[in-house]
N, C-alpha and C positions, 0 to 999 in steps of 0.2 A: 283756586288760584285765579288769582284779575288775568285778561287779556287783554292786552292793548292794542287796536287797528292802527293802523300807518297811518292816521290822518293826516300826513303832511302832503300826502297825495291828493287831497281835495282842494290845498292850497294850491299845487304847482300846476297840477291840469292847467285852469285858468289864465294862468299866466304864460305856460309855455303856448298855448293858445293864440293868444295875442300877437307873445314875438312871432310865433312862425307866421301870422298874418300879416305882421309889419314885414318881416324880412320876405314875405312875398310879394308886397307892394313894392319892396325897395328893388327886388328884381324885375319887375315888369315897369316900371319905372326908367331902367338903367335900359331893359332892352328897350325902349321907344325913342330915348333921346341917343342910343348910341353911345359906343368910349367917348372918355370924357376927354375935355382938352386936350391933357397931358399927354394921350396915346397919337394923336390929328398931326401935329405936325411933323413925331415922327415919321407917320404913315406916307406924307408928302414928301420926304425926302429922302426916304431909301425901303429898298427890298427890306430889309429887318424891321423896319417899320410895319411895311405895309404887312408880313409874316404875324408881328404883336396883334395888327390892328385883325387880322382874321383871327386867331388866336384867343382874342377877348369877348368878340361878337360868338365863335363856333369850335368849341374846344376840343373837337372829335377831330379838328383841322389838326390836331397835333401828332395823329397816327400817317396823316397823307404825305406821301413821299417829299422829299428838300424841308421838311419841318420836325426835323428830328432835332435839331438843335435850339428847337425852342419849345419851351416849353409856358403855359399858362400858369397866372397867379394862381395858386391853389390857398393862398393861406386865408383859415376860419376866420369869419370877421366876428367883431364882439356878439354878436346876439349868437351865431352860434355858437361860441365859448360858453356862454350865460345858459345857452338852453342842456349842453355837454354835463354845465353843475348841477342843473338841475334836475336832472337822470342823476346824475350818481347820488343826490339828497333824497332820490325818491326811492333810492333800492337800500336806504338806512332802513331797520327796523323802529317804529318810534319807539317802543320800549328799549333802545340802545341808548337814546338820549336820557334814561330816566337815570338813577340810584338804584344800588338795590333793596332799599325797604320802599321804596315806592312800584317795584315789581315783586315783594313780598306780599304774604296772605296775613294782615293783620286780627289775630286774633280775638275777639272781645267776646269773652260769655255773657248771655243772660245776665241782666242786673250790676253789669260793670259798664254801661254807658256812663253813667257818671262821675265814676271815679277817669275814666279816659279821658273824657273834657276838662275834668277841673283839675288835676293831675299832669295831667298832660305826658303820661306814660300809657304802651300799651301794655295789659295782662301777660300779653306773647307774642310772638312775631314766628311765623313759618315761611325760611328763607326757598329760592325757587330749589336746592337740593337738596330741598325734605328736612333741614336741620331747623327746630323749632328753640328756640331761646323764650325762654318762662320769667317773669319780674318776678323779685323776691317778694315773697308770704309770709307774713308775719304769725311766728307763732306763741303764744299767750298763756298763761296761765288759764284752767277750766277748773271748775268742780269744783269740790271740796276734796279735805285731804289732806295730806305730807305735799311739801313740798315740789317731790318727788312724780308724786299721783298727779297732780295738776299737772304741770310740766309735758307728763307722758300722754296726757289726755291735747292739752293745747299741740302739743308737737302731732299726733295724729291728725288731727284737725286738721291741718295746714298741709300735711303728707297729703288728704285728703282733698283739698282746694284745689293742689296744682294739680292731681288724678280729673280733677274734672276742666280746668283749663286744659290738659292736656286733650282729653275728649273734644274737646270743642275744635281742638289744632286737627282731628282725626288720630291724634296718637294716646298713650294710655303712658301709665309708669313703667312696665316695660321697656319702653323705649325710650329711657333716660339714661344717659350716657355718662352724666356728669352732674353733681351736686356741688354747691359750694353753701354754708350755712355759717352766719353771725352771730355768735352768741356773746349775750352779756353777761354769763359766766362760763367762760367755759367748762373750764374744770367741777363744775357740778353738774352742767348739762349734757357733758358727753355723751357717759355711758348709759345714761336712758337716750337720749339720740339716738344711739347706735339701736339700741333695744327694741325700740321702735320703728326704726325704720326697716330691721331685718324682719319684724312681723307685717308690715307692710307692701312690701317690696319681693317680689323672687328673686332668686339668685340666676343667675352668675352677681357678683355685687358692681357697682359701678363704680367711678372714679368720685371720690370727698373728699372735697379743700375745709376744713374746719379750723373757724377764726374766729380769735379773739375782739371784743368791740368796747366800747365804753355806754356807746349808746345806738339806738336804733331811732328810724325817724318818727313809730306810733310810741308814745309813753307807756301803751300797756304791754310791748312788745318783750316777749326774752332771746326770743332767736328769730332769726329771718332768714330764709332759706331760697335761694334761686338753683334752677337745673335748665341741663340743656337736651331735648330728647333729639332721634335721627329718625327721620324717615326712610325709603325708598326716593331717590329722586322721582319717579313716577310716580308717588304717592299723589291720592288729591290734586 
């Protein structure tokens, strides 16, 4: 399974960087030139004044006896506000920002890069709690024979493809929870279906949605068969 690092933390370093060195300029700054205007001429004209004017310069003045009733500006100025979000953007996980098939384990066996790119479906997908969803497999007619006999043979086949895409997910048929298969007849393809898959497969049996189609998307196709297996969340 992918893991993803927080890199959004190599962004904000830098930058919180910066403000706390601006807003340490702008403090050492404000101490050299003293309050500004606005606090001066209150200071010249009354006790509460000149109270502020200590107040703003030394704000430990505000524990010293007759300065209880004043109290100094406390409220954050923007850069602290801006540095507050950028703590809390830094304790997101980045994989919170993603989807969940982009925090899935896309599966692709041996010899299905190509059909992945040109296609543009993947073989199988293993979600992060073990639930692996399989693309449907096409299963064909094989061999010579009855009708029947091919049929039994392509339907194994394809029992047998997703047995090894599943291996590739770390899971086996076993651990198929759900079948769902398209056939383009049904009623003749069932009960070898069935026949087959019960020699393929152990029991307990699993859940089969079986449905009728007109067509499938390979031309040589007679059924197509997708399942869903489960893992162990801590699988893999």
């Amino acid at each position: 399974m992918r893991t993803e690092k927080p890199v959004i933390l190599e962004h904000i370093r830098p930058i919180a960087r910066m403000l706390v060195t601006s807003e340490s300029g702008c403090n050492a700054k404000r101490r050299a030139v003293g309050p500004g205007p606005e606090v001066l001429p209150a200071a010249a004209g009354s006790a509460a004044g000149r109270r502020k004017v200590l107040l703003h310069r030394w704000p430990m003045a505000a524990s010293m006896p007759g300065a209880t009733n004043a109290t100094p500006d406390r409220r954050p100025t923007m850069i602290v506000r801006v540095l507050l979000c950028l703590v809390l953007l830094a304790a997101i996980p980045a994989h919170a920002q993603e989807g969940a098939r982009q925090r899935s384990h896309i599966v692709i066996p041996e010899g299905s890069e190509a059909t992945y790119d040109k296609w543009g479906f993947a073989p199988a997908i293993r979600t992060e709690d073990g639930t692996i969803y399989v693309s449907g497999v096409i299963a064909g007619l094989a061999g010579d024979g009855s009708y029947e006999e091919r049929y039994a043979r392509g339907f194994r086949h394809a029992l047998e493809a997703i047995g090894r895409i599943l291996a590739a997910a770390g899971a086996s048929l076993d651990d198929v929870v759900e079948i769902m298969s398209f056939h383009t007849d049904l009623a003749r393809q069932l009960e070898t279906a069935v026949a087959v898959r019960k020699e393929i497969m152990n029991p307990p049996h699993p859940a089969w949605t079986a449905v009728g189609t007109p067509a499938l998307a390979s031309p040589f196709g007679e059924t197509e068969i997708r399942v869903v297996a489960k893992l162990p969340a801590t699988a893999g």
